[in-house]
ROMAR-890750 format. One record per atom (N, C-alpha, C, CB): residue in one letter; z, x, y. Coordinates in pm, whole numbers, plus 50000, padded with zeros to 5 digits. Glycine has a CB too. Layout:
AZXY;...
end
This chain:
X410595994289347;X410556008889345;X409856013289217;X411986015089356;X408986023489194;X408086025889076;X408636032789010;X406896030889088;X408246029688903;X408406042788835;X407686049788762;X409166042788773;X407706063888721;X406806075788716;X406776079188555;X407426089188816;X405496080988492;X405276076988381;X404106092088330;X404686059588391;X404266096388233;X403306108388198;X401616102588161;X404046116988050;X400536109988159;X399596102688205;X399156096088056;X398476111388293;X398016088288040;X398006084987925;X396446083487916;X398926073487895;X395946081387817;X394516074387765;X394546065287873;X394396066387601;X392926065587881;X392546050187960;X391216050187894;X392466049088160;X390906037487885;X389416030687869;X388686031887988;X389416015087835;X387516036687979;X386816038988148;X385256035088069;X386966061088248;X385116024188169;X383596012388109;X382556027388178;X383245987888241;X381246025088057;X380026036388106;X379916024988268;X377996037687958;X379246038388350;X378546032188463;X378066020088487;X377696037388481;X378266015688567;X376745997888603;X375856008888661;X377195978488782;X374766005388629;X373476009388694;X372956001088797;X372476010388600;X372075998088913;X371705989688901;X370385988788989;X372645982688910;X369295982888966;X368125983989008;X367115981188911;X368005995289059;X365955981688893;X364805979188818;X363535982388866;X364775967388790;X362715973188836;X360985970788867;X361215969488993;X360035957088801;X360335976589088;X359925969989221;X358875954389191;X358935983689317;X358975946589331;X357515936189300;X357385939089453;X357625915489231;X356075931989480;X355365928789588;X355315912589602;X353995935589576;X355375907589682;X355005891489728;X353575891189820;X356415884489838;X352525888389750;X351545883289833;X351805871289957;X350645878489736;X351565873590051;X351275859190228;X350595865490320;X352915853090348;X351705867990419;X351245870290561;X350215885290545;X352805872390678;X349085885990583;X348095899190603;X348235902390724;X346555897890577;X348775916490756;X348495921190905;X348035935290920;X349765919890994;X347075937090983;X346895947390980;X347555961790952;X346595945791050;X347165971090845;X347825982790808;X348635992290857;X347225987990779;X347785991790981;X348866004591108;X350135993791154;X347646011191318;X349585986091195;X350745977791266;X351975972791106;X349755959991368;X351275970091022;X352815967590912;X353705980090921;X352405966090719;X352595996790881;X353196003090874;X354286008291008;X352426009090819;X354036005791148;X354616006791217;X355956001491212;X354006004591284;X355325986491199;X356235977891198;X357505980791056;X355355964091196;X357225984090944;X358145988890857;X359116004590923;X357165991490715;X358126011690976;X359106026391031;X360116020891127;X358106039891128;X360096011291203;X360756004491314;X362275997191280;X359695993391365;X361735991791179;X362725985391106;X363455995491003;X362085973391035;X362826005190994;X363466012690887;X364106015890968;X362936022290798;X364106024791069;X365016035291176;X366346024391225;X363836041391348;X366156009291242;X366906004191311;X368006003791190;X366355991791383;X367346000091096;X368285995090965;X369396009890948;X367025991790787;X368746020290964;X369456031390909;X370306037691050;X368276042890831;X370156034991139;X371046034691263;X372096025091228;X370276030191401;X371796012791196;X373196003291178;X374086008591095;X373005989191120;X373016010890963;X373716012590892;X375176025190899;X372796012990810;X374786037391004;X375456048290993;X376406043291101;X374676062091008;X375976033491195;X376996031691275;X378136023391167;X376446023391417;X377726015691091;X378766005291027;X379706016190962;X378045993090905;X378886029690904;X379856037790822;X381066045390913;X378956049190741;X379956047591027;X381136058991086;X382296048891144;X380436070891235;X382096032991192;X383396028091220;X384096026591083;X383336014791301;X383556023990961;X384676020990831;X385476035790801;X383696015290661;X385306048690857;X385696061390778;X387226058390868;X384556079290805;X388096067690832;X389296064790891;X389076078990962;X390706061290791;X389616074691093;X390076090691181;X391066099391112;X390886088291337;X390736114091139;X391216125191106;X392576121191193;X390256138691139;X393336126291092;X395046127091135;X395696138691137;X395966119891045;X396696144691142;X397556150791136;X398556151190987;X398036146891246;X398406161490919;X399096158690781;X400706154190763;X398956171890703;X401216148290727;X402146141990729;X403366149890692;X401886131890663;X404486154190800;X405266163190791;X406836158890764;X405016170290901;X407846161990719;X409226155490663;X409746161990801;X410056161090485;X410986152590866;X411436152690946;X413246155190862;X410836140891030;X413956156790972;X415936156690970;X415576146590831;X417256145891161;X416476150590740;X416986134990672;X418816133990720;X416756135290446;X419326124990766;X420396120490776;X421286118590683;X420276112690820;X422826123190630;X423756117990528;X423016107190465;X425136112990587;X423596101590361;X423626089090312;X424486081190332;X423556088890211;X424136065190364;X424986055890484;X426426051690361;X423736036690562;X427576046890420;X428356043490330;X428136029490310;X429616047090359;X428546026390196;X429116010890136;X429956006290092;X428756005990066;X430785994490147;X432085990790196;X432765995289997;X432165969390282;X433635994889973;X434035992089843;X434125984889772;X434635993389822;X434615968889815;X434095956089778;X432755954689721;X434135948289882;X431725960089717;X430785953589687;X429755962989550;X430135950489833;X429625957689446;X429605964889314;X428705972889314;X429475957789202;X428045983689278;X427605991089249;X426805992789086;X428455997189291;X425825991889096;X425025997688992;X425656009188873;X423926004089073;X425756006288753;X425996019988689;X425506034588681;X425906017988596;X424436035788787;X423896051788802;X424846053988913;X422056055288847;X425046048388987;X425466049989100;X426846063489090;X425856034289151;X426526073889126;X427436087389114;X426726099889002;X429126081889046;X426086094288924;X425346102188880;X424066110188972;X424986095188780;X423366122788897;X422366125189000;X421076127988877;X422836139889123;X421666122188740;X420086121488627;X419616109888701;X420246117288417;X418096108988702;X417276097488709;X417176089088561;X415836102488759;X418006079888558;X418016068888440;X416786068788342;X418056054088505;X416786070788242;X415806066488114;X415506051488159;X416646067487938;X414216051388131;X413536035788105;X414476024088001;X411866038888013;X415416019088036;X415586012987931;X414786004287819;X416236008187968;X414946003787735;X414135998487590;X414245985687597;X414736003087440;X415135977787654;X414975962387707;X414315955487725;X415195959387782;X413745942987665;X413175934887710;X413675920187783;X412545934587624;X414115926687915;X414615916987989;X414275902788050;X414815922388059;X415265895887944;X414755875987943;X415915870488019;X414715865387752;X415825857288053;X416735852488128;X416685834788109;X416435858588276;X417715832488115;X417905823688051;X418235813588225;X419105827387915;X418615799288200;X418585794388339;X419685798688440;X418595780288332;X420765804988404;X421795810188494;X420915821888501;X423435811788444;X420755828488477;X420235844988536;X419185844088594;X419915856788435;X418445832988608;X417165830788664;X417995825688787;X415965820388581;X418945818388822;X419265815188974;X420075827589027;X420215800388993;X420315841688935;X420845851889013;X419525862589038;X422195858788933;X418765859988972;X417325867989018;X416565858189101;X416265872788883;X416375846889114;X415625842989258;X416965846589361;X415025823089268;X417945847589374;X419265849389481;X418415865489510;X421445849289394;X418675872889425;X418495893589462;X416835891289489;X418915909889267;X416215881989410;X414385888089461;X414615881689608;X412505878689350;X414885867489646;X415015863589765;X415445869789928;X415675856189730;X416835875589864;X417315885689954;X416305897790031;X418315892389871;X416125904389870;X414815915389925;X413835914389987;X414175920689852;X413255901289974;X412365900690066;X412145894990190;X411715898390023;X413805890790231;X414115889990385;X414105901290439;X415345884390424;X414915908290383;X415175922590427;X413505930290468;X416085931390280;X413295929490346;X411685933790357;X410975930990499;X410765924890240;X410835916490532;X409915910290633;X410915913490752;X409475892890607;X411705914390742;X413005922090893;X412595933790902;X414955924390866;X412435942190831;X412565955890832;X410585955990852;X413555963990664;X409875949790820;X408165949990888;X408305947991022;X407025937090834;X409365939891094;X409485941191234;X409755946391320;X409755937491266;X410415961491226;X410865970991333;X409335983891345;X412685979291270;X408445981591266;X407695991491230;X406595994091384;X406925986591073;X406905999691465;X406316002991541;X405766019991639;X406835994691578;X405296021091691;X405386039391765;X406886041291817;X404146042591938;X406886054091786;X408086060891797;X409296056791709;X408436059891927;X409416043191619;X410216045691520;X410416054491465;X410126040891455;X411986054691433;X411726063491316;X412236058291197;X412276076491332;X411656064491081;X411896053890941;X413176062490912;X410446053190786;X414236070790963;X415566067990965;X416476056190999;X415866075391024;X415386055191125;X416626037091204;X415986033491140;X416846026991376;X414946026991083;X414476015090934;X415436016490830;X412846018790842;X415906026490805;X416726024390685;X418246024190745;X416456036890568;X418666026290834;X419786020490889;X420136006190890;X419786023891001;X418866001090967;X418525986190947;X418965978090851;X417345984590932;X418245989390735;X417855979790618;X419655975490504;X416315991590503;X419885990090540;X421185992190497;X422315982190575;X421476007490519;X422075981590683;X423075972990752;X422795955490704;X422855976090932;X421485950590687;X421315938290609;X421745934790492;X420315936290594;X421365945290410;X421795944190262;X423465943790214;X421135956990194;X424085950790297;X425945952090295;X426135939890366;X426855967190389;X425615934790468;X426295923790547;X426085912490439;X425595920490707;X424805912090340;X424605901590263;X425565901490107;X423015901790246;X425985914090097;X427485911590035;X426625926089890;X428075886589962;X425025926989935;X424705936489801;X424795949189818;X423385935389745;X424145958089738;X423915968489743;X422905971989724;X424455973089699;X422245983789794;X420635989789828;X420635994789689;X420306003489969;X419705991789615;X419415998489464;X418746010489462;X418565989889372;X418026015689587;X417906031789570;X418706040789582;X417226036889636;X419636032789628;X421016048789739;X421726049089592;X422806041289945;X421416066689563;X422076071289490;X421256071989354;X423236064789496;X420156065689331;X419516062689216;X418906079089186;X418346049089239;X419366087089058;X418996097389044;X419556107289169;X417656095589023;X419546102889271;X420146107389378;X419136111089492;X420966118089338;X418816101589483;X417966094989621;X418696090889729;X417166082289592;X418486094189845;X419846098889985;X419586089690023;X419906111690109;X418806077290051;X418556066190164;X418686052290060;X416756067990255;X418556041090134;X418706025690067;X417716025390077;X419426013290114;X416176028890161;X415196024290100;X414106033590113;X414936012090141;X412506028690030;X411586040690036;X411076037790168;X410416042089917;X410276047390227;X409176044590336;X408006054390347;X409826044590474;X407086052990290;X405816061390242;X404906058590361;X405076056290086;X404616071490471;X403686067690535;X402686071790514;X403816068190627;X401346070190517;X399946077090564;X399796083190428;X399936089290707;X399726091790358;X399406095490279;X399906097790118;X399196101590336;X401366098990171;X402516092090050;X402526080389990;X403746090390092;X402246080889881;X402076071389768;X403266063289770;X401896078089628;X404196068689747;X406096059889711;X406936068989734;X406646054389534;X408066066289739;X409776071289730;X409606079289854;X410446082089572;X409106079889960;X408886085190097;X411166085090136;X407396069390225;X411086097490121;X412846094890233;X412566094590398;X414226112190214;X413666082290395;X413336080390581;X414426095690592;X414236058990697;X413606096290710;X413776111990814;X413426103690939;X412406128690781;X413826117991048;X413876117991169;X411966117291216;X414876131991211;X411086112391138;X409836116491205;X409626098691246;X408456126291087;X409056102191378;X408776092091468;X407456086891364;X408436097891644;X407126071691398;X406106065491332;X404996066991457;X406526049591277;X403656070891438;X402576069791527;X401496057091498;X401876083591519;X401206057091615;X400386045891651;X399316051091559;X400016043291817;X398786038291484;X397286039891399;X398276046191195;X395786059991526;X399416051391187;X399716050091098;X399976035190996;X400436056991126;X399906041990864;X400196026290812;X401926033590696;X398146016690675;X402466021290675;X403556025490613;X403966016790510;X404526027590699;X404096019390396;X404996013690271;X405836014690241;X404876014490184;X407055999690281;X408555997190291;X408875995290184;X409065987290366;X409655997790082;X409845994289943;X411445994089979;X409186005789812;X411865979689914;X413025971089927;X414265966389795;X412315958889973;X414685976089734;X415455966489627;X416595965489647;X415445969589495;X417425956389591;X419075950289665;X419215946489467;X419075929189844;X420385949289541;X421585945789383;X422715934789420;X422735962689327;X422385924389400;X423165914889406;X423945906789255;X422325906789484;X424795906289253;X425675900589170;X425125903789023;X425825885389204;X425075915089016;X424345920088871;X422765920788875;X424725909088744;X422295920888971;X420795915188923;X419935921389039;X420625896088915;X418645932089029;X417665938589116;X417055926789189;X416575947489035;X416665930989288;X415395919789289;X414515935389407;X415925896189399;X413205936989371;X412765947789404;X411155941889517;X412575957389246;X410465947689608;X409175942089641;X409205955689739;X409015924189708;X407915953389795;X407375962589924;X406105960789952;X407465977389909;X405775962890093;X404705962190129;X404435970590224;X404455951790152;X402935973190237;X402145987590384;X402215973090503;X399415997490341;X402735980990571;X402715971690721;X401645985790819;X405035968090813;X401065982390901;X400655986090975;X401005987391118;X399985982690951;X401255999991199;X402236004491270;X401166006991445;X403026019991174;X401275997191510;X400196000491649;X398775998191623;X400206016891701;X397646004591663;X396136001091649;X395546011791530;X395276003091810;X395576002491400;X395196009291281;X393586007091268;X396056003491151;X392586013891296;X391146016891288;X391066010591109;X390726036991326;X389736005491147;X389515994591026;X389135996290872;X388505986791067;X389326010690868;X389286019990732;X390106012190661;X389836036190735;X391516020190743;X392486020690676;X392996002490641;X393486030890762;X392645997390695;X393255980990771;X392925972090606;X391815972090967;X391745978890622;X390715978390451;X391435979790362;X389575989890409;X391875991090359;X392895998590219;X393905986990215;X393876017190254;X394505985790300;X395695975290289;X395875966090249;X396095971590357;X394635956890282;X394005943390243;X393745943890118;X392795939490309;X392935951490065;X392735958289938;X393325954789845;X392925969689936;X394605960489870;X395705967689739;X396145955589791;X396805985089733;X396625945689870;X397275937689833;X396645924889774;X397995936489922;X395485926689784;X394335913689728;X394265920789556;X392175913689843;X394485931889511;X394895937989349;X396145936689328;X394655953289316;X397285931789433;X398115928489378;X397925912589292;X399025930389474;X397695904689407;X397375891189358;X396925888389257;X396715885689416;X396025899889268;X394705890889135;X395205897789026;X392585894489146;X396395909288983;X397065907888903;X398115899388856;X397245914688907;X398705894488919;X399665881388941;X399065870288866;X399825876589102;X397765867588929;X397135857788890;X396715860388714;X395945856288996;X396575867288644;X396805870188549;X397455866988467;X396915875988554;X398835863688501;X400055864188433;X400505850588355;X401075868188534;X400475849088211;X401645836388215;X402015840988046;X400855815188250;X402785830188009;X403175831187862;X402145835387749;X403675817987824;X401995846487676;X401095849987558;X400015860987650;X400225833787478;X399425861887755;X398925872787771;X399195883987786;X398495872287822;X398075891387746;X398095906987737;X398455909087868;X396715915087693;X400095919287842;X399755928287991;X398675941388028;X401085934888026;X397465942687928;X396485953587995;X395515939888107;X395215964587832;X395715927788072;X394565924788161;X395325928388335;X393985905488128;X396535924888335;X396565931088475;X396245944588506;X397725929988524;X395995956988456;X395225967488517;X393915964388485;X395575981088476;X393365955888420;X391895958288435;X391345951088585;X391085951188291;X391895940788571;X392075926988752;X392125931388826;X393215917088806;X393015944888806;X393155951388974;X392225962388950;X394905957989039;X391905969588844;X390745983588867;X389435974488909;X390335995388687;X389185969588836;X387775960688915;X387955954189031;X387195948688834;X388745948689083;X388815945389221;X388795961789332;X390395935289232;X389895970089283;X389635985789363;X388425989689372;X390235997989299;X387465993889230;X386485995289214;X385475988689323;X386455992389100;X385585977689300;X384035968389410;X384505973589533;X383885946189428;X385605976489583;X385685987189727;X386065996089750;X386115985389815;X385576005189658;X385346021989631;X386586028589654;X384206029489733;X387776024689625;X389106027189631;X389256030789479;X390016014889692;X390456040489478;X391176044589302;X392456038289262;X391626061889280;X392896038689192;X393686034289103;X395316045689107;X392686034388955;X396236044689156;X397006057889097;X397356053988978;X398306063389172;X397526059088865;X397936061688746;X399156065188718;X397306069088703;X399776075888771;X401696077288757;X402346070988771;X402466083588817;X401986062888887;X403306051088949;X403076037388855;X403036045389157;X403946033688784;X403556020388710;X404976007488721;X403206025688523;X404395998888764;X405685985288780;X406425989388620;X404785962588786;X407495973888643;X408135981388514;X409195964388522;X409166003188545;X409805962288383;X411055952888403;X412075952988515;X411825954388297;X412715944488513;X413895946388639;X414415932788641;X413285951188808;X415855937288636;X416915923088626;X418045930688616;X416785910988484;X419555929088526;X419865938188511;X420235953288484;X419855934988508;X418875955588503;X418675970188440;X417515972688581;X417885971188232;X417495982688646;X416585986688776;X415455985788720;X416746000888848;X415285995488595;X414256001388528;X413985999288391;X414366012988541;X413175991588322;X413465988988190;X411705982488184;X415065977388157;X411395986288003;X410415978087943;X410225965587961;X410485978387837;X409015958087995;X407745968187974;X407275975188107;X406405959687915;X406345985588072;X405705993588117;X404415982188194;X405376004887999;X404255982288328;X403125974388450;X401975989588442;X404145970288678;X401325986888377;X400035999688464;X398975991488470;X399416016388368;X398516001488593;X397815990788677;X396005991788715;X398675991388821;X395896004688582;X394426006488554;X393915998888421;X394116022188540;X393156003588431;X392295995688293;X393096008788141;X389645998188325;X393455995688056;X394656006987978;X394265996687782;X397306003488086;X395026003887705;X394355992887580;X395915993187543;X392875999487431;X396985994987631;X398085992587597;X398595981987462;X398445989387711;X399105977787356;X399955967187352;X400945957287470;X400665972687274;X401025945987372;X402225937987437;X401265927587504;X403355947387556;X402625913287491;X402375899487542;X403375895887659;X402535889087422;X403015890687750;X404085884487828;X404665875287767;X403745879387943;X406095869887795;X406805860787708;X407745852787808;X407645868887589;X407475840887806;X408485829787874;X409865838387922;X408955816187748;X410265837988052;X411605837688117;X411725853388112;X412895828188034;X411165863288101;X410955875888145;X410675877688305;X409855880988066;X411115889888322;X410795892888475;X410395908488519;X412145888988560;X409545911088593;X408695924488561;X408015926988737;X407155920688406;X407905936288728;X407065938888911;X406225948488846;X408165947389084;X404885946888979;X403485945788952;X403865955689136;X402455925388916;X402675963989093;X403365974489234;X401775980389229;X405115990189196;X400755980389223;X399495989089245;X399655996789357;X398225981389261;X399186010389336;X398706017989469;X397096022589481;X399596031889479;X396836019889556;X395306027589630;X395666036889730;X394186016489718;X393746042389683;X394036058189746;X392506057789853;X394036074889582;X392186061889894;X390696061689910;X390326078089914;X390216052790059;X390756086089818;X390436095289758;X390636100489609;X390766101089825;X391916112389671;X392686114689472;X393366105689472;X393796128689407;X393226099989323;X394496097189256;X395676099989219;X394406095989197;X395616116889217;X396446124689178;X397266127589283;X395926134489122;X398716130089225;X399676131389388;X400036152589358;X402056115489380;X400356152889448;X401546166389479;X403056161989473;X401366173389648;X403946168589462;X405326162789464;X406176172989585;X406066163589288;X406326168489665;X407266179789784;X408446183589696;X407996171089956;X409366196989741;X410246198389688;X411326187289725;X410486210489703;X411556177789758;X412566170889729;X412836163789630;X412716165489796;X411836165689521;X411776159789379;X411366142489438;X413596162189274;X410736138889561;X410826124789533;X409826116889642;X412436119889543;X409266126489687;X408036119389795;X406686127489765;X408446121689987;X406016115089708;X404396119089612;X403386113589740;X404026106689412;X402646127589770;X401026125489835;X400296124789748;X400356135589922;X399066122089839;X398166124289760;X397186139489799;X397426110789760;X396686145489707;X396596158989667;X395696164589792;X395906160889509;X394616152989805;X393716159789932;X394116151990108;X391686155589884;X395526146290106;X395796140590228;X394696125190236;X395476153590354;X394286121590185;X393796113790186;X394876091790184;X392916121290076;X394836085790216;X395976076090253;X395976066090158;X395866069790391;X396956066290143;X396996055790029;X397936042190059;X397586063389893;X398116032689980;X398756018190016;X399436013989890;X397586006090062;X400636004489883;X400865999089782;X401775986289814;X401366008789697;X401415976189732;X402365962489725;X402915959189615;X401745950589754;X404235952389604;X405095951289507;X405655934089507;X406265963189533;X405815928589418;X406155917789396;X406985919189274;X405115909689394;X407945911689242;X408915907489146;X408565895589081;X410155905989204;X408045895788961;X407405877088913;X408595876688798;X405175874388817;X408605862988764;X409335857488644;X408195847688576;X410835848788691;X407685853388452;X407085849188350;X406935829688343;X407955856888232;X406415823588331;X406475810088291;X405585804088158;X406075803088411;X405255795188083;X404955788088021;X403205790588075;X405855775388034;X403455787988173;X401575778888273;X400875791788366;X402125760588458;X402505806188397;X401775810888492;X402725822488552;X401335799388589;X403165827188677;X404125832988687;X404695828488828;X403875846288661;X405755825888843;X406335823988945;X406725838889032;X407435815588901;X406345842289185;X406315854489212;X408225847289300;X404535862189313;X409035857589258;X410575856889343;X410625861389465;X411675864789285;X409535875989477;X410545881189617;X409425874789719;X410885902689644;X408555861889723;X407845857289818;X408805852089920;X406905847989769;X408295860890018;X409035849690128;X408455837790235;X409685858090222;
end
């Protein structure tokens, strides 16, 4: 689950340019009319493909994305512990923590990242037309209590559901409601469970019926900037190189960066230092052996910038335009990072 951060400086590289000198290659001689023919021919065909290739990559015009019923918030048995926000309705300060773990807390954070991302890949199987991301979070809620935890959003600041579900144009913290899921939407499940003291957080855009190959793009995308931030990661590096890994990967496919939403620590504490942003940033700070942190990028294929509905907690983006995001939970290593909530 992200969290929301005021905007800051960024480093933004001048333009690539790119082009130069024309040349010519002297060979084949053919007569003047006929090259030139022959070039208009090929030009027209080339620029026909080409508009056909564009108009299948644009995504179809939709319907703007409207909040449906939200339902009570589900109960949880008493037995099973609860988070310290839990009854409050402030949204928690970032804690100042730099959360390490030693070899017992590392087998209760692969236990909570593990969990989440069963739940996670269960709850991608219900995602189909006419869902509604109310019964998803029924679902999700009914897995997480049967597994003995607790949903780490319900109640967080006072967030009404156990989990997010951001469709189509919503960035994060989407509340499931009564609105049916449509065919050709895409949706971002965001999953955290509190097990025996310890978060373990992830999410991913699943795609819901016959998603036209725009959007299919976006998805692939942001989760190929998740990776190649991941891949980034081990003992002594800078955490700015993971926003630069993923802005240049967005970049080469004309996708943005959101900027507000930034990963963050997580172990005992939901929310805690350091700060994951996931653009190109001149931040401080080193990764450090036996730490644990989530890496959450979102793409937009427009603004970056969101709107906030009045429910204080489901961010679009400003011109309706669709956005995607993936989340992973890693634990720091020596050589590299081990990702937890893989399933």
């Amino acid at each position: 689950m992200a969290t929301r951060v005021p905007s800051m400086e960024l480093h933004c590289p001048a333009p690539l340019l790119s082009g130069g000198r024309g040349h010519m290659s002297a060979g084949l001689l053919v007569p003047l009319r006929l090259y030139h023919s022959t070039c208009i021919l090929i030009l027209m065909l080339t620029e026909t493909e080409t508009r056909r290739s564009k108009e299948s990559e644009q995504p179809k015009k939709r319907a703007a994305l409207i909040r449906g019923t939200v339902s009570p918030p589900l109960p949880v048995p008493g037995s099973i512990p609860r988070p310290p926000y839990v009854g409050t309705k402030d949204v928690p300060e970032i804690a100042k923590e730099i959360q390490m773990h030693d070899k017992e807390s590392i087998v209760h954070m692969r236990a909570a990242c593990e969990l989440a991302a069963r739940v996670l890949e269960y709850a991608g199987t219900l995602v189909k037309p006419s869902v509604t991301t109310d019964e998803i979070d029924k679902a999700v809620h009914k897995m997480i209590i049967d597994a003995g935890a607790y949903p780490s959003p319900l109640g967080y600041g006072g967030f009404p559901k156990s989990v997010c579900t951001s469709v189509n144009e919503c960035m994060c913290h989407g509340i499931p409601d009564s609105r049916e899921l449509q065919d050709g939407d895409i949706i971002n499940i965001d999953v955290t469970v509190y097990l025996n003291g310890y978060h373990g957080d992830t999410s991913k855009t699943f795609l819901c019926g016959e998603v036209d190959e725009a959007n299919k793009r976006l998805v692939k995308v942001t989760e190929e900037c998740l990776l190649r931030g991941i891949s980034t990661c081990k003992h002594g590096t800078s955490f700015k190189k993971i926003g630069r890994r993923i802005s240049e990967h967005a970049e080469r496919h004309g996708f943005g960066v959101v900027e507000c939403f930034v990963g963050h620590g997580v172990g005992r504490v939901f929310h805690s230092e350091p700060i994951i942003y996931h653009q190109r940033n001149n931040k401080p700070g080193q990764m450090v052996e036996g730490q644990t942190f989530t890496i959450e990028p979102i793409l937009s294929m427009g603004s970056t910038v969101c709107d906030m509905w009045d429910d204080g907690w489901t961010a679009v983006t400003t011109d309706g335009s669709l956005a995607a995001q993936f989340e992973h939970t890693i634990l720091i290593t020596r050589t590299g990072a081990e990702i937890l909530t893989k399933c």
